[in-house]
C-alpha positions as CSV (number, residue, x, y, z in Angstrom):
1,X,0.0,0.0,0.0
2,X,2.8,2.4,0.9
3,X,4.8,1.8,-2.4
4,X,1.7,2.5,-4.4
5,X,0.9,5.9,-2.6
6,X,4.7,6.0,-3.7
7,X,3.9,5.6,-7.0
8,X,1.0,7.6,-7.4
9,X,2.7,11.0,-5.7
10,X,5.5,10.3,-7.9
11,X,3.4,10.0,-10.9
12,X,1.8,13.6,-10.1
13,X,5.1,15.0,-9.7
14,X,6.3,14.3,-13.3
15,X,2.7,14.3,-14.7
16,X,3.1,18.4,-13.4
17,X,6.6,18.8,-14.7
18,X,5.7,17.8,-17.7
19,X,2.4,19.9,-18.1
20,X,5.0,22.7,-17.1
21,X,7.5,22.3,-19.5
22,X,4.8,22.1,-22.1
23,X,3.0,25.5,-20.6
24,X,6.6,27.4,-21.0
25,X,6.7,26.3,-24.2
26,X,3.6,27.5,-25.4
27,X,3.6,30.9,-23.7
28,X,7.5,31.2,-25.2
29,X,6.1,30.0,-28.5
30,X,3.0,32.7,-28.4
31,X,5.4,35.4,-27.3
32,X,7.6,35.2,-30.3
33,X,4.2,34.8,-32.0
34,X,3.2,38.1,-30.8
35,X,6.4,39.7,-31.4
36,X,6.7,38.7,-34.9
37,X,3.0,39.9,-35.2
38,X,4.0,43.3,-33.4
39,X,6.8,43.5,-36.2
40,X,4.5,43.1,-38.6
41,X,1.8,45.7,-37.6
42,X,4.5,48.4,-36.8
43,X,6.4,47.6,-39.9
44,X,4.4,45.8,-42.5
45,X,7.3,45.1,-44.8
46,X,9.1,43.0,-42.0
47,X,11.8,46.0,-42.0
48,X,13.9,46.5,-39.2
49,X,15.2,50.2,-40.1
50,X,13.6,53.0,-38.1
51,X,12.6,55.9,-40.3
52,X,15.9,57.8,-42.0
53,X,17.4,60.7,-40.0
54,X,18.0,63.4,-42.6
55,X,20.3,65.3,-40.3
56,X,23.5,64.3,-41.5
57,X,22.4,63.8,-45.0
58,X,21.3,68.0,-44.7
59,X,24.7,68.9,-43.1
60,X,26.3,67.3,-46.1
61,X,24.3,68.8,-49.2
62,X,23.2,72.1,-47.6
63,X,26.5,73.9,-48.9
64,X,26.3,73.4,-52.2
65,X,22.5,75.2,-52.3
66,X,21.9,78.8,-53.1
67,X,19.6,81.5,-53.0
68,X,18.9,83.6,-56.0
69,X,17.1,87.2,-55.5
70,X,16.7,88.7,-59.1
71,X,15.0,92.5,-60.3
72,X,13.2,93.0,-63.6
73,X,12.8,96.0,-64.9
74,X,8.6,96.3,-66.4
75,X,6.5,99.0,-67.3
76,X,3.1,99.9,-66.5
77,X,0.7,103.1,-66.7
78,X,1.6,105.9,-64.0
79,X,-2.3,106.8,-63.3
80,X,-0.3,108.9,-59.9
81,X,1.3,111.2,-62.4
82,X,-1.3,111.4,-65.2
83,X,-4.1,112.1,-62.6
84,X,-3.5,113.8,-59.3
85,X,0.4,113.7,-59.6
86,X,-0.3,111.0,-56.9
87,X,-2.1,107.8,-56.8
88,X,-5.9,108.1,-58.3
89,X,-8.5,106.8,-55.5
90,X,-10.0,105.7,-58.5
91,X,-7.4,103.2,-60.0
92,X,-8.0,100.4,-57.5
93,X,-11.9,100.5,-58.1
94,X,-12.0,100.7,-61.5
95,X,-8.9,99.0,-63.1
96,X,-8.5,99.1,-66.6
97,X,-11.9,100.5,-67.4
98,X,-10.3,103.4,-65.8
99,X,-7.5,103.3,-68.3
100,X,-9.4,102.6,-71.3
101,X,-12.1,105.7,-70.1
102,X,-9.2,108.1,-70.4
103,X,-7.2,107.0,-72.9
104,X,-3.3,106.9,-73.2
105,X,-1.7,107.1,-69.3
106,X,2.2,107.4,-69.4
107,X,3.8,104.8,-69.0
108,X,6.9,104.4,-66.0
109,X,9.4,102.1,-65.3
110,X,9.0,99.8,-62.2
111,X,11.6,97.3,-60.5
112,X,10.0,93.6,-60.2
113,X,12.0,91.5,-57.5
114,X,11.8,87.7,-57.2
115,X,13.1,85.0,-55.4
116,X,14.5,81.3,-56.3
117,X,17.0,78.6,-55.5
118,X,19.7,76.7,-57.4
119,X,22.8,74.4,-56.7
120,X,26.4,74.8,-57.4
121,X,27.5,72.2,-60.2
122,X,31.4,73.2,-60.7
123,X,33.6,74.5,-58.1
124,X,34.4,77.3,-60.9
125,X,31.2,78.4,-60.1
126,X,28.6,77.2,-62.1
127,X,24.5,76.8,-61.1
128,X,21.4,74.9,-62.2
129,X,18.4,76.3,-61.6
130,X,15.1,77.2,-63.2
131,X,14.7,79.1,-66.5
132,X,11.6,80.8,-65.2
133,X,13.9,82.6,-62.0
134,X,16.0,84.6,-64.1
135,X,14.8,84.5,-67.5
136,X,13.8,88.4,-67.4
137,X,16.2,89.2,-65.2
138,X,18.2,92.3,-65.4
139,X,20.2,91.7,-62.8
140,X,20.8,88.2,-60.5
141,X,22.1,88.3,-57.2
142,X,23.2,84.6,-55.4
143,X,23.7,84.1,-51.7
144,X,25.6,81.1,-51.1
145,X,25.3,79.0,-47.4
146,X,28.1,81.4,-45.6
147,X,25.9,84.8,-46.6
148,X,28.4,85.4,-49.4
149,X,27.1,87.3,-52.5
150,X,28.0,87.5,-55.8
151,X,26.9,88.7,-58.8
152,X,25.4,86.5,-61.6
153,X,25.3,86.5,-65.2
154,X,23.3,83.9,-67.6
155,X,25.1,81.3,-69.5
156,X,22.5,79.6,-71.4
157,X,18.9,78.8,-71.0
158,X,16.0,76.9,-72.6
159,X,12.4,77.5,-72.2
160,X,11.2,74.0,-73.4
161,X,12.8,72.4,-70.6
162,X,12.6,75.1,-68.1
163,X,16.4,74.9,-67.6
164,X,19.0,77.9,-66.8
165,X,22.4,77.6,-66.4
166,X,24.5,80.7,-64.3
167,X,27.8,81.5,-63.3
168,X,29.1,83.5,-60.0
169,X,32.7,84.4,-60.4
170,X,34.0,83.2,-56.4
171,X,37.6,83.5,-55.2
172,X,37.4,80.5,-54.1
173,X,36.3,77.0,-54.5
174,X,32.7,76.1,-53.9
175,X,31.4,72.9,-52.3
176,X,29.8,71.0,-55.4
177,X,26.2,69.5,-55.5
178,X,26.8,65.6,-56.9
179,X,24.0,64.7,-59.4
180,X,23.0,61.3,-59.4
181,X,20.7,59.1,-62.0
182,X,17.2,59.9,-61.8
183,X,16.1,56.9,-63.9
184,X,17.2,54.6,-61.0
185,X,14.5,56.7,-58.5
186,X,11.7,54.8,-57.5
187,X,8.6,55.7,-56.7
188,X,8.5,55.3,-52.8
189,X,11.7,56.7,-52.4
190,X,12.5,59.3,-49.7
191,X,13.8,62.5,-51.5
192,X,14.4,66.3,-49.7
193,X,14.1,69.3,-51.1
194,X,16.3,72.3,-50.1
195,X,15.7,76.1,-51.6
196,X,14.5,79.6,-50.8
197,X,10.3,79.7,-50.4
198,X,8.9,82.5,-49.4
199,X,12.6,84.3,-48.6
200,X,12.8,81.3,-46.0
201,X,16.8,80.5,-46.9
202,X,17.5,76.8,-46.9
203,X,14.4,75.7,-46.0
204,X,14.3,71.5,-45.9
205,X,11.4,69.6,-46.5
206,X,11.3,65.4,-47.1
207,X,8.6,63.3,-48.4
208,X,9.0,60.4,-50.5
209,X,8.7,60.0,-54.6
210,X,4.6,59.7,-55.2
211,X,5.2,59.1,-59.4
212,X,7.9,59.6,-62.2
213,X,6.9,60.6,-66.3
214,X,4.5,63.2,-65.1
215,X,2.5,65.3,-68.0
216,X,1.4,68.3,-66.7
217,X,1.3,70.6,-69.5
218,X,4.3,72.6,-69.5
219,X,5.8,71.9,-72.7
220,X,6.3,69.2,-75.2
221,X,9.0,67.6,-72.8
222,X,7.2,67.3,-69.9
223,X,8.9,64.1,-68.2
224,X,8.2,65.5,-64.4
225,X,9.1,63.4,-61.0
226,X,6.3,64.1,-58.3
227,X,7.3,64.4,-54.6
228,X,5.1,65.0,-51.3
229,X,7.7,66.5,-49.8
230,X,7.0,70.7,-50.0
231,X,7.8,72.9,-52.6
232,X,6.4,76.5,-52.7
233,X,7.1,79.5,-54.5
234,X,10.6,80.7,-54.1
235,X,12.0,76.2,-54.5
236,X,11.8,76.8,-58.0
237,X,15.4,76.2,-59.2
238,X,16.2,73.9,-56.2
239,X,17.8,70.6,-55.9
240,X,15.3,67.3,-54.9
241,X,18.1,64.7,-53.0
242,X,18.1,60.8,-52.7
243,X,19.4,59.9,-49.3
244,X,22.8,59.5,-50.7
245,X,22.9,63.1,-51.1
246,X,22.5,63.2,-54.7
247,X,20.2,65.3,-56.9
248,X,17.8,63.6,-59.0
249,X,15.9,66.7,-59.6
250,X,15.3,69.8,-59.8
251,X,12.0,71.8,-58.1
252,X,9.9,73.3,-60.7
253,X,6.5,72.8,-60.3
254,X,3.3,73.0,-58.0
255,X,-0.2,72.7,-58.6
256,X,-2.2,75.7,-57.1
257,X,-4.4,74.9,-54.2
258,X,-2.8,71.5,-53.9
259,X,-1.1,70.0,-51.2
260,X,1.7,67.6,-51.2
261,X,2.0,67.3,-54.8
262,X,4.9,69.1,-56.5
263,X,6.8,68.4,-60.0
264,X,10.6,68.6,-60.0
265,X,12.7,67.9,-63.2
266,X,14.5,65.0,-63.7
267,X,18.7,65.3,-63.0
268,X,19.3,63.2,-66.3
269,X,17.5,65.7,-68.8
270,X,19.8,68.2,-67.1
271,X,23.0,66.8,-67.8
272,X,22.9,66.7,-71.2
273,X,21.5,70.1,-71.7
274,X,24.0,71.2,-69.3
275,X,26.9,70.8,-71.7
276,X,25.2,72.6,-74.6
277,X,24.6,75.6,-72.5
278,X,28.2,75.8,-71.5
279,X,29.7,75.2,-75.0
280,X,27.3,76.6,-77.3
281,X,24.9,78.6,-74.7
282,X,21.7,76.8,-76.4
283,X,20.2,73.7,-76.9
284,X,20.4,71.9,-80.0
285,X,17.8,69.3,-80.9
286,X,16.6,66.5,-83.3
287,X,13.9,66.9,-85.9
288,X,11.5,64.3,-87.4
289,X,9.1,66.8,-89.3
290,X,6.0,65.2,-88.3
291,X,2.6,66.4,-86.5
292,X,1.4,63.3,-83.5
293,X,-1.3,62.6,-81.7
294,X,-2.8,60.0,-79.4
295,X,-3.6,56.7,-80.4
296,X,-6.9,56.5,-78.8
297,X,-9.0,52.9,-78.2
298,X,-11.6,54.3,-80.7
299,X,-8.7,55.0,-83.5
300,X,-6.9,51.5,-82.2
301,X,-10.0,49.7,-83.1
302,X,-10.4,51.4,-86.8
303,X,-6.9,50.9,-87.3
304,X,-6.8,46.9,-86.4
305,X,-4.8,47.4,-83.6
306,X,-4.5,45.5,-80.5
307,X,-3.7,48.0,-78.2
308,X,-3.7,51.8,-78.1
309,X,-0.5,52.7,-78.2
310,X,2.3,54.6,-80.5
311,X,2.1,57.9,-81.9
312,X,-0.4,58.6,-84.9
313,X,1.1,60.9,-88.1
314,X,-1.5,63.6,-88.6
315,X,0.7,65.4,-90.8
316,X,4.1,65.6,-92.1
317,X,5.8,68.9,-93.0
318,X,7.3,69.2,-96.5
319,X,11.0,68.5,-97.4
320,X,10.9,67.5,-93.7
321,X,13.3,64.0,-92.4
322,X,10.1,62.8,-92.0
323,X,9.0,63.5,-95.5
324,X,12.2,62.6,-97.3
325,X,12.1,59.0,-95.1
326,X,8.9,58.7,-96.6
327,X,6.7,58.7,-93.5
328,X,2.4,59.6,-94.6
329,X,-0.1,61.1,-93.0
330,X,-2.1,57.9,-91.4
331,X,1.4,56.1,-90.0
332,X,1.6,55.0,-86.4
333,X,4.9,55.0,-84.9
334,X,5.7,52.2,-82.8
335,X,9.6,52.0,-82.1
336,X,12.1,54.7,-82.5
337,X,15.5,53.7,-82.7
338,X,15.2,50.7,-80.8
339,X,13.0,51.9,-78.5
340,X,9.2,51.3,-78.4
341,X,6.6,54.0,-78.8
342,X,4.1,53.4,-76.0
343,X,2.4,56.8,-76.3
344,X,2.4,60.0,-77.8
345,X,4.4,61.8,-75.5
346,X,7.5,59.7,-75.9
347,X,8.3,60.0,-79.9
348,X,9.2,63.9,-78.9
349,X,11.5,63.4,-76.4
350,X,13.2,60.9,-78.1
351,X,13.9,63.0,-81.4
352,X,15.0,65.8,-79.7
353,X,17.7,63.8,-77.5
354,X,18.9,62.9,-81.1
355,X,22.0,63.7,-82.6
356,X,21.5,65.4,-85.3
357,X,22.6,63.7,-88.5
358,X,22.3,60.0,-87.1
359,X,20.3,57.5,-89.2
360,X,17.5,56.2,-86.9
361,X,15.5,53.2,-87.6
362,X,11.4,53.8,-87.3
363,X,9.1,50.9,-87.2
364,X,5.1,51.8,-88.4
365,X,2.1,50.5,-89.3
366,X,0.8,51.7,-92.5
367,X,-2.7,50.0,-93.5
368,X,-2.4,46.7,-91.1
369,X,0.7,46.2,-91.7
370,X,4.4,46.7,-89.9
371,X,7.3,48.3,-92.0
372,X,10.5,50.0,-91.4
373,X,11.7,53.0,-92.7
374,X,15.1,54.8,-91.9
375,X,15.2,58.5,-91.5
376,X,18.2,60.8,-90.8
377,X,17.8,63.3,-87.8
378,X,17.7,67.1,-88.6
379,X,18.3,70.0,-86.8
380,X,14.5,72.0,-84.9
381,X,15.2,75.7,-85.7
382,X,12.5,78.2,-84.4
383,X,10.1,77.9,-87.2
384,X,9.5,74.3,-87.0
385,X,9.2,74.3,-83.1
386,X,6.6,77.2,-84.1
387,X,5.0,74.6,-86.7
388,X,4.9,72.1,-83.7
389,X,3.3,74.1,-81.3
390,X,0.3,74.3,-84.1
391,X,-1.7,71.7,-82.4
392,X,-1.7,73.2,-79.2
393,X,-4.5,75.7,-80.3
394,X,-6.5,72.7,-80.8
395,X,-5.8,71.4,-77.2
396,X,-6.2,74.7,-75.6
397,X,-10.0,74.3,-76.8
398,X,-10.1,70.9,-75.8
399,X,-10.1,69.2,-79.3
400,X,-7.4,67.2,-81.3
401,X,-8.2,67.0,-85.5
402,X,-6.9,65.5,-88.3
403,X,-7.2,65.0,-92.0
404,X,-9.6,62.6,-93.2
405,X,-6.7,60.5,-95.0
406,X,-7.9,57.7,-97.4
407,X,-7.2,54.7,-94.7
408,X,-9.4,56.7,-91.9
409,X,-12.3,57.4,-94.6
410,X,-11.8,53.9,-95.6
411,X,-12.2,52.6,-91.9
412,X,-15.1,54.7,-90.9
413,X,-16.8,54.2,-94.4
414,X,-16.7,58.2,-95.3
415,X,-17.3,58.9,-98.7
416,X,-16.9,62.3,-98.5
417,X,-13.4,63.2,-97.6
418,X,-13.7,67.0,-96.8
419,X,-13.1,68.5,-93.3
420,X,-11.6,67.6,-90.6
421,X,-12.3,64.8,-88.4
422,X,-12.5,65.3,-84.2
423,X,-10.0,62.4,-82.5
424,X,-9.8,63.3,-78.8
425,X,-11.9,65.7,-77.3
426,X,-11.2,66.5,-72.9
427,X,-14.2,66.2,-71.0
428,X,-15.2,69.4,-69.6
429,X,-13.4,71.7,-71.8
430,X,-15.0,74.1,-74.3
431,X,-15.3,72.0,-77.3
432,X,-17.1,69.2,-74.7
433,X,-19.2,72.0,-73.5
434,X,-20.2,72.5,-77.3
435,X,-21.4,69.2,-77.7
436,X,-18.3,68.0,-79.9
437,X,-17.1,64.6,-79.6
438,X,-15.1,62.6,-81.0
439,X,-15.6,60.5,-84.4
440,X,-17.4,64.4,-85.4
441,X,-16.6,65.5,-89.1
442,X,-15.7,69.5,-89.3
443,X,-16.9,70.6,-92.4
444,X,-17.5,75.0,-91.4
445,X,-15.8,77.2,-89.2
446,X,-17.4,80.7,-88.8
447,X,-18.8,80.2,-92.9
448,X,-15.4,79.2,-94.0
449,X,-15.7,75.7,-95.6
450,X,-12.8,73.2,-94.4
451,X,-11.3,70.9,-96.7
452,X,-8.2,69.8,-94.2
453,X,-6.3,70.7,-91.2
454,X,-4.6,73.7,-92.3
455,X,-8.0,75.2,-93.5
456,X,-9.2,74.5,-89.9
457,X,-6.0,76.1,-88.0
458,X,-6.1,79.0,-90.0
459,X,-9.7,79.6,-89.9
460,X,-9.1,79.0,-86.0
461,X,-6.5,81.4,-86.3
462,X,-8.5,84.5,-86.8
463,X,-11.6,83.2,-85.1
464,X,-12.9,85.5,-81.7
465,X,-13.3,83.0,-79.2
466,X,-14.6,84.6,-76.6
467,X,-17.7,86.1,-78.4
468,X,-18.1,81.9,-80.6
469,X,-17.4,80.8,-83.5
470,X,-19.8,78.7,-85.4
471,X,-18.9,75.5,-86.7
472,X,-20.7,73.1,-88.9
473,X,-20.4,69.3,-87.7
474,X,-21.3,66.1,-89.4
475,X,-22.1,63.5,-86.9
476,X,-23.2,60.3,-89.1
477,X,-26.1,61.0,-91.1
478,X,-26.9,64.5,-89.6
479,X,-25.4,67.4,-89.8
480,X,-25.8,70.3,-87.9
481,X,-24.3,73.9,-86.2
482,X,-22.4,74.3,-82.7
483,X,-21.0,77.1,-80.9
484,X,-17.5,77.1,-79.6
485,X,-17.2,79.6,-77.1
486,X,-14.1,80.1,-74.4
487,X,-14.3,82.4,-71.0
């Protein structure tokens, strides 16, 4: 009896040890569980880095930023001297009804000031910054980290990419900004952004890279990186950093009323503009001598196309590269050089990158079917960027046209070929607000009959907007008149 009370205390003994060893392993099992679960909550990418410290990353970089102050020199009516030899109490109320009331005011001279940023590229003293700081600048004044100033004077600038390049002569060498590659960023990314807004000198500000290839309207080269982190008026011209202290960018850009969303360009379209500026203190670019426009899912379709992408010929200038190569109204572009064509916003930047002179390969499709043609790059002078900035009337309203070629009348069974058919048309914009849409047929504008494109944008050309214009549309089997009117 004894050894089998033995037995049974012993038997509760290691019956208890066991269930204990097995609790401790659960609860140490369920608090790596929660741990891991913590981790995950706190950091859902399983990331052990705490958020970056910028502080040594701005101690490193902040040098090579500057401030730029500039004064222009503009005139406007002096209603003080014309009026009471003062300032008219009238003037603010009535504006320029007050002008046009009285007639010719004297004109006087008055001194404009404005405010940027830039960043030291050469220790000889060279800075990047915006073309739009100092572009009607009569004089440029840059303050460097240390409260230095120097004088300024413009090397080069070009308005299509919103560049300037400006040279401070220093006694001595300047801390450099490095420039990295901007086609590496990703979107994610942390960036910074140092400059000058509002007067605030060196202001930082970080947020992270929300998109890259941003259109937004500013020129035919539009290729914009978008950031979070603030830029206000007075960044322009400043330098957007990766955490390695290089600049991918350059602050350009805001959208007014928006918040957190700001356009910088990137560092790689710099670079090579840079070195025309400094040797031949403009840029030189590629020309294909053709007139694009989006391939839309409606024109895809027509066209037997599987997807809406390349870059649609809606005319090609005479004696043009484009011309010579043999290259027709009607031909989608989809490779250049190499390099596919997924929109229409690509085939520009790509020419004017070109070399001029090279032989460049171009795939199309021409009626179904995919051929090459090679094409030798020419130079853009300023009448044929003027001849490419044509079709921006047509967006301003809101409305893209083209010629009714043979292939599109053949598509859309037209048999009458004359006018100008609609292919993109923006929702909300005047044209939409007229009732035009897209497929439409453009056969008036104000009485004048249209037989093509060119009869449009000259009609266009001399039309009053803002009292209407009349236009004649065929939609299908009816045809009838809209007004195009603009604010």
């Amino acid at each position: 009896m004894r050894n089998k009370k033995i037995y049974i205390v012993l038997s509760l003994l290691l019956g208890s040890t066991l269930f204990l060893v097995y609790m401790r392993e659960k609860v140490i099992s369920r608090d790596i569980n929660i741990t891991a679960l913590k981790s995950q909550v706190t950091n859902p990418l399983s990331l052990d880095k705490p958020l970056p410290s910028f502080t040594e990353l701005v101690k490193k970089v902040k040098p090579a930023v500057v401030n730029i102050s500039t004064t222009t020199v503009v005139k406007g009516p002096d209603l003080r001297e014309w009026f009471f030899g003062r300032r008219s109490p009238f003037e603010d109320f009535f504006g320029d009804y007050f002008e046009r009331f009285f007639g010719d005011i004297p004109q006087r001279e008055y001194k404009q000031r404005s405010l940027g940023s830039g960043f030291i590229i050469d220790k000889d003293g060279y800075i990047l910054t915006n073309n739009h700081v100092v572009e009607r600048a009569q004089s440029i004044k840059v303050k460097l980290y240390d409260s230095r100033e120097y004088d300024a004077t413009v090397v080069g600038r070009d308005p299509k990419t919103d560049i300037a390049l400006i040279k401070i002569n220093p006694k001595q060498n300047l801390p450099v900004a490095v420039l990295g590659d901007s086609d590496k960023l990703e979107v994610g990314e942390w960036v910074i952004a140092i400059g000058n807004p509002f007067g605030l000198e060196h202001t930082v500000t970080a947020g992270i890279v929300s998109a890259k290839g941003r259109v937004i309207g500013q020129g035919p080269y539009d290729d914009f990186i978008q950031t979070d982190a603030s830029i206000n008026p007075g960044n322009s011209g400043g330098p957007l950093f990766n955490l390695k202290g290089e600049v991918v960018g350059i602050n350009t850009a805001i959208i007014s009323g928006g918040q957190g969303i700001g356009f910088a360009i990137p560092i790689n379209i710099a670079k090579g503009i840079v070195e025309q500026l400094k040797t031949k203190k403009r840029v030189i670019r590629g020309w294909l001598g053709v007139m694009i426009q989006r391939v839309t899912p409606e024109i895809a379709k027509n066209f037997g196309l599987k997807e809406a992408e390349g870059a649609l010929v809606s005319d090609v200038v005479e004696g043009s590269p484009a011309d010579q190569a043999g290259i027709k109204t009607g031909d989608i572009i989809i490779e250049y050089d190499g390099k596919p064509i997924k929109d229409v916003d690509t085939l520009p930047k790509l020419v004017a990158s070109t070399e001029v002179g090279k032989k460049v390969k171009l795939k199309i499709i021409r009626e179904g079917k995919t051929i090459e043609r090679e094409v030798t790059i020419g130079e853009l002078k300023e009448e044929d960027q003027k001849a490419q900035r044509e079709p921006e009337l047509e967006r301003n309203l809101g409305l893209v046209v083209q010629d009714l070629t043979p292939e599109i009348a053949k598509h859309l069974n037209i048999k009458d070929r004359t006018g100008v058919i609609v292919t993109d048309v923006q929702p909300g914009s005047p044209a939409h607000e007229a009732n035009i849409r897209r497929g439409d047929i453009i056969k008036e504008v104000g009485k004048k009959q249209i037989k093509n494109s060119r009869d449009f944008k000259e009609a266009m050309r001399g039309a009053n907007l803002k009292e209407g214009i009349v236009m004649l549309i065929k939609r299908e089997n009816t045809t009838f008149y809209v007004v195009l009117k603009t604010d």
